[in-house]
N, C-alpha and C positions, 0 to 999 in steps of 0.2 A: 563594553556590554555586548558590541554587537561580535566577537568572538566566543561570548560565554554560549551566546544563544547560539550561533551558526553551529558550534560543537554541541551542543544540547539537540538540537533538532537534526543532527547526523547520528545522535548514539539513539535517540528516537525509532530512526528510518533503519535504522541495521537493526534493530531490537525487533519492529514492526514485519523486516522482509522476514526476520531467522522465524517467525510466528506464523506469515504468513506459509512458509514452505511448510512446516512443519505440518500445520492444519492441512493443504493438501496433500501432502501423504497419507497424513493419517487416514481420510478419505479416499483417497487410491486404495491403501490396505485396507480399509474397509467394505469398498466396492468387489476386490479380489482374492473371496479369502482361498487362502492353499493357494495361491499363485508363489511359482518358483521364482524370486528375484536374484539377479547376480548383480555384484557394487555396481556397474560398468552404468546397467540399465539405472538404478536408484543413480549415482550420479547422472547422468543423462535428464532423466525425469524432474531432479530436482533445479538441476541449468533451467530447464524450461519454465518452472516454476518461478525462478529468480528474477526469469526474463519479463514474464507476466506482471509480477509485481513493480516492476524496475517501468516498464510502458505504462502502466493505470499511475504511478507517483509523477511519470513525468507528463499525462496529460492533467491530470489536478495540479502542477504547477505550470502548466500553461493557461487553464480555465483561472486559476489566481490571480496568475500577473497581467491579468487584461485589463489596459487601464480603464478603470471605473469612478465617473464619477462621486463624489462626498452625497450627494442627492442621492444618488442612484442606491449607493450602500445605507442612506436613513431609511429608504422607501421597501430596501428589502429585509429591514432591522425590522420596520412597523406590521409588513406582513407576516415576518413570522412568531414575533409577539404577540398578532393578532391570533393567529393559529391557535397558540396556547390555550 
């Protein structure tokens, strides 16, 4: 099981980056309209894009694996229950 999920949660995150880039270009080109792009620069642009997404997945998988108490995760289950 735990191969089914680790390949589920990788086709997840390449599903998520290829979205992620997308949506910022699309905003770039929306930001810049009639701007002249050459491949060189949209590859360039979209590396940095990648990189971006690639450092926010890898600090929410550090913010995750912080060990947390069973207490700790009720007490912040009750809070946002409470929210509701």
């Amino acid at each position: 099981m735990g191969c089914l999920s680790s390949r589920m949660n990788t086709c997840i995150e390449h599903h998520s980056k290829e979205l992620y880039i997308e949506r910022a270009e699309t905003r770039f080109q929306r930001t810049r309209i009639g701007n002249t792009d050459t491949p060189e620069r949209k590859k360039k642009r979209r590396k940095i894009y990648e990189q971006e997404f690639l450092r926010g997945v890898e600090s929410h998988r550090k913010y995750m694996g912080k060990n947390i108490s069973d207490a700790d995760i009720i007490e912040n289950y009750k809070k946002v229950t409470a929210g509701m």
